[in-house]
Structure formats: C-alpha cells, structure tokens
C-alpha positions in Angstrom: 7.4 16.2 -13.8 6.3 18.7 -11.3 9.7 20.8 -12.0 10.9 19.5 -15.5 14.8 19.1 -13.9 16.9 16.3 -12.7 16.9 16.2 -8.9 20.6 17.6 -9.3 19.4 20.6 -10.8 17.2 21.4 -8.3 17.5 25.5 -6.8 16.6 26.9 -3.6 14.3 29.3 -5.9 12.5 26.0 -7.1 11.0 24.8 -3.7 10.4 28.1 -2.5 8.0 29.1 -5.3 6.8 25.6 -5.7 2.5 25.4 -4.8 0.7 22.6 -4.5 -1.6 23.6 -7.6 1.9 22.3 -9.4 1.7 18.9 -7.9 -1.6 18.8 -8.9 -1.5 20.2 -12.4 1.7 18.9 -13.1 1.9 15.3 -11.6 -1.6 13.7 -10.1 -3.6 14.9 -13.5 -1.6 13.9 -16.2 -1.0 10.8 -14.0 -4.3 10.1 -13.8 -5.0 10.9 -17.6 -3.0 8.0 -18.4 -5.3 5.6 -16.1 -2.0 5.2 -13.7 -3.1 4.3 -10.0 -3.5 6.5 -7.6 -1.8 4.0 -5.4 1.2 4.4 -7.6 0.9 8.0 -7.8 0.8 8.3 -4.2 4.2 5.9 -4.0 5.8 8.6 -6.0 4.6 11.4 -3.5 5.5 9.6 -0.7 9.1 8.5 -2.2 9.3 12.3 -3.1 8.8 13.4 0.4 11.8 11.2 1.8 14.1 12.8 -1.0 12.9 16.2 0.6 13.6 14.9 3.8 17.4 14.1 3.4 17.4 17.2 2.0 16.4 18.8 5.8 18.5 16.0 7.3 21.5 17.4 5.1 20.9 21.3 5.4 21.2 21.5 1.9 19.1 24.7 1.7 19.7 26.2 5.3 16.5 27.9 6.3 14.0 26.6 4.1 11.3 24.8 5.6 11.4 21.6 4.0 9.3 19.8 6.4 6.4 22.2 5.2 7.1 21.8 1.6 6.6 17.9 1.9 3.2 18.3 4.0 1.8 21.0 2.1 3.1 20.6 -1.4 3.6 17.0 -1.7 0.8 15.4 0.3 -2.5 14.7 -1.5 -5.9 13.9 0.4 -7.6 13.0 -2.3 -5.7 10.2 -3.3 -7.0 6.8 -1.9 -4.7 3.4 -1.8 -8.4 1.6 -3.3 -9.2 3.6 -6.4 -11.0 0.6 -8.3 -14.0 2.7 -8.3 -12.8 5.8 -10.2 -13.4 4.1 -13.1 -16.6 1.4 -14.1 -16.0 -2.4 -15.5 -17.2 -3.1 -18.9 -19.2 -5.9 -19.8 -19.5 -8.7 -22.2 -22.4 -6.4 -24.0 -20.0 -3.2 -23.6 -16.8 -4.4 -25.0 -19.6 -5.7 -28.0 -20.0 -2.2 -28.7 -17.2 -0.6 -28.6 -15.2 -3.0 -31.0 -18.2 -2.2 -33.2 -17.4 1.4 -32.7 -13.5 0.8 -33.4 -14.6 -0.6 -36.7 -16.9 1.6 -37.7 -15.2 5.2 -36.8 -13.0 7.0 -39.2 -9.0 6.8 -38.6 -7.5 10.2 -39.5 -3.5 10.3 -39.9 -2.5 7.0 -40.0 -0.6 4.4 -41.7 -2.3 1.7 -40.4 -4.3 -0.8 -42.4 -7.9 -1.8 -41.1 -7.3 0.0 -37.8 -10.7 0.1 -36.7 -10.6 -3.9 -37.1 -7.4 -4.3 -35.0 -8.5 -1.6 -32.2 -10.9 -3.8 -31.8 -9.1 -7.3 -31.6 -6.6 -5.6 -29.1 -9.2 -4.6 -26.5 -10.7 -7.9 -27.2 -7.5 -9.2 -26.7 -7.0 -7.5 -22.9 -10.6 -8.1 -22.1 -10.1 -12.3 -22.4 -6.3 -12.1 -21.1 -6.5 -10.1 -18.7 -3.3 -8.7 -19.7 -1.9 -5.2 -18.2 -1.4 -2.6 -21.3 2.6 -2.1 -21.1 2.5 -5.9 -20.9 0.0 -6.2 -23.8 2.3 -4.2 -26.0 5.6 -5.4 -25.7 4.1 -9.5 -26.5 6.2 -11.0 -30.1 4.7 -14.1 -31.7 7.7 -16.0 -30.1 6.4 -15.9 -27.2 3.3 -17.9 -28.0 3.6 -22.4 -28.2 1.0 -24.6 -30.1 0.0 -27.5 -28.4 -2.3 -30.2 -28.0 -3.5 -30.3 -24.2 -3.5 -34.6 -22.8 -6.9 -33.0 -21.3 -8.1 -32.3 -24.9 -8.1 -29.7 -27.2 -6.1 -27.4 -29.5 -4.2 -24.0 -27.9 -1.8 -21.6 -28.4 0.2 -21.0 -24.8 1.2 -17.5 -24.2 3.8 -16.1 -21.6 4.1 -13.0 -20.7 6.1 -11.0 -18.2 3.5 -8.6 -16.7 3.7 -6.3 -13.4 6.8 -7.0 -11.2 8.5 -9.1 -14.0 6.2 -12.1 -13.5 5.8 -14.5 -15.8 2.4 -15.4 -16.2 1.0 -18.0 -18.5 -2.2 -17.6 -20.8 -4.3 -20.5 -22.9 -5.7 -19.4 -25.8 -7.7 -21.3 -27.7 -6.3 -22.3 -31.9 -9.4 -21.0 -33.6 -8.4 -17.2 -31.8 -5.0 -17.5 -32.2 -5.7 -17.9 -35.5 -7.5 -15.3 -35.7 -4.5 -13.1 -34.1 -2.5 -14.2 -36.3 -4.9 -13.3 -39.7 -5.0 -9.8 -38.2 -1.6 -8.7 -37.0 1.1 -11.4 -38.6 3.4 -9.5 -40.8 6.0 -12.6 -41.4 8.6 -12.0 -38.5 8.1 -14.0 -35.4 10.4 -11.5 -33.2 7.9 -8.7 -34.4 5.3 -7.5 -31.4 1.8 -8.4 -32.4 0.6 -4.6 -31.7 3.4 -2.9 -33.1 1.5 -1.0 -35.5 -1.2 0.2 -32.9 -0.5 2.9 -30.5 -1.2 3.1 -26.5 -2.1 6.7 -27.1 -4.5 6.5 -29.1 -6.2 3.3 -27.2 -6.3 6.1 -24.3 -8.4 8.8 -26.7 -10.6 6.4 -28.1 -11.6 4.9 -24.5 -11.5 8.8 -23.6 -13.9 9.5 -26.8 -16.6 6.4 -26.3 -16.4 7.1 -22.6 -18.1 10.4 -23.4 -20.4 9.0 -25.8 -22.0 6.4 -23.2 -22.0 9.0 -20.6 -19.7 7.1 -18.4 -16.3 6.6 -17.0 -14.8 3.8 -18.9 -10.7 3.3 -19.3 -8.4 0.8 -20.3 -8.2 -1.3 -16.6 -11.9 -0.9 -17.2 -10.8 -3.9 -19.3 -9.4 -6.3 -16.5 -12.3 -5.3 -14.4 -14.9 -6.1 -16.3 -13.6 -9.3 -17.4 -12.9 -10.4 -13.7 -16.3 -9.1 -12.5 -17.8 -10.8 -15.7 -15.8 -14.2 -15.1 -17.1 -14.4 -11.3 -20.7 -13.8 -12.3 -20.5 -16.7 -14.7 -18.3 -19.2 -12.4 -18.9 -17.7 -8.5 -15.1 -19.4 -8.2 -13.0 -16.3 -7.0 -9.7 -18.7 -6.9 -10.4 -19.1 -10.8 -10.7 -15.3 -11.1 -7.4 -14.7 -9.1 -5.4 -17.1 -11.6 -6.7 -15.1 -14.1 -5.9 -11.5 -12.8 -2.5 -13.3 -12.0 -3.3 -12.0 -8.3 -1.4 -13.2 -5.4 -3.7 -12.9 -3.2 -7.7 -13.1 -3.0 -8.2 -10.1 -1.3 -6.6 -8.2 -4.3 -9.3 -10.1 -6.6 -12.0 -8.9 -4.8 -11.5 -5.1 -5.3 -11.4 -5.6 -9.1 -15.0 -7.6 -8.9 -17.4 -5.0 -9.5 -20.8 -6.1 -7.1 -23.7 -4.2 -9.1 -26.3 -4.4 -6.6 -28.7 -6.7 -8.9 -32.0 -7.0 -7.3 -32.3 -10.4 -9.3 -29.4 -11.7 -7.4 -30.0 -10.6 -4.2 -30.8 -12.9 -1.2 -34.6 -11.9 0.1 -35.6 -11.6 -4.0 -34.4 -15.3 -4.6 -35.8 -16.7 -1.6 -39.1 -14.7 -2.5 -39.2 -15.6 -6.0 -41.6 -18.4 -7.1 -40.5 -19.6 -10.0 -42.5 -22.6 -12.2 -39.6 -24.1 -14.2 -41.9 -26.1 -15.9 -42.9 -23.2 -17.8 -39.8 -23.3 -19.6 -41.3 -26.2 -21.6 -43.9 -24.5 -23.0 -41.6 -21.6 -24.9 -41.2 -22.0 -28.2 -38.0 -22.1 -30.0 -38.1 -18.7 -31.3 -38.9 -17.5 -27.6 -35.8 -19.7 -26.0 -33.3 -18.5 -28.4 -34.5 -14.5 -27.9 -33.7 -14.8 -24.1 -30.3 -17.1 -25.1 -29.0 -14.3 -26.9 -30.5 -11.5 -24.8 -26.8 -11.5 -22.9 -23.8 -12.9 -23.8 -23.1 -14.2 -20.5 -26.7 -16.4 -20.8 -24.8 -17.5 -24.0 -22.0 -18.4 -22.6 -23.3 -20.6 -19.9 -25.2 -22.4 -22.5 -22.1 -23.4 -24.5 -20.4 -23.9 -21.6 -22.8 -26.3 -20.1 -23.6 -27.9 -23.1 -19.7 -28.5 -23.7 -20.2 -30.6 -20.3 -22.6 -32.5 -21.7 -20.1 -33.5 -24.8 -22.6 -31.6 -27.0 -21.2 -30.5 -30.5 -21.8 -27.5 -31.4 
C-alpha cells in the first residue's frame, strides 16, 4: 500500500526516497478509515520491518541503511496494542436511533429495494450477534438450522466461521429469524443474506451519523456496545465472553466500556436510602414511563418476568 508494488518490484530509488509521512498517509490512515485495529496495523509494520531486515542480512541494496528505514519509516508511536477506546460503544437507545436514521435517510444510486429498512436490520443483526463484519457478510441461509430446544423454545441456530476460521455458534430466536428471512430472502438458500448491501457504504453511514451525534461511533462500535450492554444487564462476564466468542476473559474486558455512572458507584449505593415501598404508590401510568425510559429497564422486566413463567 505504502509503495503500490509487489515486494519484487521493489528499487533501491523506492526506499531511499520513502518518508514516514508515506507510512502514514498511505498505510495507518486508510487503515484506520476502515475501523482495522491498530494492533493489526502494527502486525503489518512489524512484519514489514523483518522483510527489510533480510533485506540488510542479504546486502541486497549495498550501502543503504536499512536498519534506519525500518526505525524511522516503519515504526509508529502512536499506535497502541489496546485501541478499544478510539472509538465509543453504542447503546441499546443508540442503535434505536440510528436504525431510525437508516430508514428514514435518502439512498442515492442504488438498486437496492427498502435499503434504509435492511441497513437497519444488518446493524441490528451485528449488535445482537456479535458477529465481526467480514464474517457478517459472507453468512448464506444454509448455514442457519431450525430447531426446537429440550430446554424450550423455538430457534434458528446459526454458525459462522469468524476471526481465525472459528466456528462459532449463534441462537436466534424464530420470531427474528423470521423476520431475517421477510427482509433479505430472495428464494436461494446458498445466497448470502446481505448480498445486496455493501460494507462500504455501512462505513459512510456510521462515518455520516457519527458526525451528526458529535461522536466517534464505527462498526466494532457494534460488538462493544453490545458486550458492555450485556454485562450491565447480567454482571456475568463468562456469559459476555461466549458471546464475543473470546478465549479468554481478559480480552472481554477491554471491549466492556465502564462509563463511570455515579448511580452505580460503590460510596453512592451504600449512601443511598432508598424506600422501596414507595414503588407501591406509583400509578400505572408513572411505572410504565420509567419501564420504557431505557430499553435495558425493559429488558430486565421481560426477562424477569419470563422467570416467573409470565406470558407476555
């Protein structure tokens, strides 16, 4: 990327006049345009030095300090192994808004039917999965099982090979992959369910209602919020791991998102003074206003109330 040629075609003339404003321009930016890692990005640098340094082992340019082109062209400071904070989570009450976004902005220059609508069920989509993006787009309909869990209930199993050609395994409930299937079946069951929709263009609309919130939202904003969200509702990390598809906890941890919340901070809970009892005296009205004040409030309800073999 940096010099548009084959590492055969490389010249003398091309590391000599190579800067490091061209690793930057060149590589780290666009890099980092398309949400990649700069973990990854630095694993590129870093396998780019070692080429350059067979290239000194082998005297393959006699004379040219390659030892100075890797340090000062092709090492970057600014890139950090933990870059989960270059970018924020999305909530529940985010990803509300921008599918409502999706569906309401105009689609210039393309063939697509109702694209706002399915915009919005794909980032829905990621945001429940937990699904990587490359992974997210190469999923068929084959790849998806009906079946009737012994434990109760109707789903549609889903396995996917994601990073590192793991096969991970997703539950989905029937009523949404139903409502997949409305949306994006075209009658072929080899076809991939987002075929139509474009990884580009998911990039430039998180890129566009990033700059109309004022904030720095991109697509593993998606995974991040979802994780964060999914430990503030359960407090079970483990459960959060399975569903990053994590191997390790320590992994999970980095894509939770603490906001320091006053309310759930230890001196203001052991401070607080709370009369429960109160609760009894709202009226309806005033119980369902706070229910549906968050969707994570709502959530818990049906959740709990699921417990409680309450039909809903």
């Amino acid at each position: 990327m940096v010099f548009g040629k084959k590492p055969d075609e490389l010249t003398r003339d091309d590391f000599e006049n190579l800067r490091y404003s061209d690793t930057i321009n060149k590589f780290v930016k666009p890099l980092r345009d398309k949400d990649i890692k700069d973990s990854t990005i630095k694993s590129h640098l870093i396998a780019m030095r070692s080429y350059l340094n067979i290239i000194r082992k082998e005297k393959i340019f006699p004379g040219l300090n390659m030892s100075s082109i890797s340090n000062d062209v092709f090492k970057v400071q600014s890139l950090g192994m933990n870059n989960v904070e270059h970018y924020e989570p999305i909530s529940l009450t985010d990803l509300n808004e921008m599918e409502e976004w999706l569906k309401g902005k105009n689609y210039f220059n393309t063939k697509v039917d109702n694209a706002g609508e399915k915009y919005a069920m794909l980032i829905d989509f990621m945001y429940k999965t937990g699904i990587r993006v490359t992974a997210t787009f190469n999923i068929t309909w084959s790849d998806f099982t009906l079946m009737n869990s012994p434990y109760g209930g109707d789903w549609a199993q889903l396995e996917v090979l994601d990073k590192g050609s793991k096969l991970n395994t997703k539950y989905l409930t029937r009523a949404y992959y139903d409502k997949l299937h409305r949306i994006f079946y075209r009658n072929n069951k080899d076809e991939k369910l987002f075929d139509e929709l474009s990884q580009h263009s998911l990039r430039s609309f998180f890129k566009q209602f990033s700059e109309k919130k004022g904030r720095h939202l991109v697509i593993h904003s998606l995974k991040a919020g979802a994780a964060t969200t999914l430990y503030a509702q359960t407090k079970d990390i483990l459960l959060v791991r399975d569903f990053c598809d994590h191997e390790s906890v320590s992994t999970t941890e980095n894509y939770i998102h603490q906001q320091e919340d006053p309310n759930h901070m230890g001196t203001a809970i052991l401070t607080e003074n709370f009369d429960a009892d109160k609760i009894d005296d709202l009226s309806k009205e005033q119980l369902l206003m706070i229910i549906h004040s968050q969707p994570e409030i709502e959530n818990t309800i049906m959740r709990t109330g699921s417990k409680f073999h309450l039909t809903f």
